[in-house]
N, C-alpha and C positions, 0 to 999 in steps of 0.2 A: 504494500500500500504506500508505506509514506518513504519508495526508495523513487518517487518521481523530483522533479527540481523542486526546491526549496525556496520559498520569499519570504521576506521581512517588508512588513510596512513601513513606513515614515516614523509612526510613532513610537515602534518599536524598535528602528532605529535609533531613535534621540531618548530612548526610557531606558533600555535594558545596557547592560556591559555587555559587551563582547562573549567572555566567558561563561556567562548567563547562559547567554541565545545556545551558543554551542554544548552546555549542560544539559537545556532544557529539549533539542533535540536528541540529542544523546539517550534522556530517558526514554523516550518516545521509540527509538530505536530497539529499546531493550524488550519491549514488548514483541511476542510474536506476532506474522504477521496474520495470522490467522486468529489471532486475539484482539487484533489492535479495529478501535470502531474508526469512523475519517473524522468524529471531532474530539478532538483531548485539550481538555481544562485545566489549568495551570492557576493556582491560589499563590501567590509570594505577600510575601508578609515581611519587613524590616525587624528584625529581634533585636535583641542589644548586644547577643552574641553573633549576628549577621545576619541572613537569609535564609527564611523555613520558605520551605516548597510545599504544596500538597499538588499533586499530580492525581488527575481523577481521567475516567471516559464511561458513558453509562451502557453500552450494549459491547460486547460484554463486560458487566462492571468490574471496574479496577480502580485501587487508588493508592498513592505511594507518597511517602512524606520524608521530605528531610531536611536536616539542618547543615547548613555552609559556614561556618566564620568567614566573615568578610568588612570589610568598610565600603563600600557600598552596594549596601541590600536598597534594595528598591520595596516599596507593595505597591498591588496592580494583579488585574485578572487577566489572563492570556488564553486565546483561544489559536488552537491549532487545527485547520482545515484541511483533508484532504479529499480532491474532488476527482480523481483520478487521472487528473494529466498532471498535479501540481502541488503545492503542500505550500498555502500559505500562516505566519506567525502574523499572529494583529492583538492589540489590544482590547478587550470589548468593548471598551467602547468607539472604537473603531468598525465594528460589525455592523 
């Protein structure tokens, strides 16, 4: 599913680091692909020891949570689309 090309919106270029983005694919990755649904929801939360993820998608449901030390955590809901030519990253309220 989601080994078609890859976009970042605008605002998720100018929100997320770098290392994020490529984290937060990564998870997405680790899913099979025969598990994995085309939308995956991304919860980030700024902690004070960094950046908690919660990683969710509801058919079939999953959901996966963690914690990063970091200096800059963000929070922000992120929706990852894939419509099967393409796998866009957006913020929701960019949907």
């Amino acid at each position: 599913m989601f080994q078609n090309p890859k976009y970042l919106t605008r605002g998720i270029q100018c929100t997320l680091p770098v290392w994020l983005v490529i984290l937060l694919w990564s998870l997405i990755d680790r899913i099979p692909d025969d598990r994995r649904d085309y939308l995956q929801v991304f919860r980030l939360t700024r902690t004070a020891a960094g950046q908690h993820i919660a990683h969710s998608q509801e058919q079939p449901p999953y959901s996966y949570e963690m914690d990063v030390p970091c200096g800059d955590a963000v929070s922000a809901k992120i929706y990852v689309i894939d419509d099967q030519t393409h796998s866009t990253m957006l913020l929701a309220e960019e949907y």
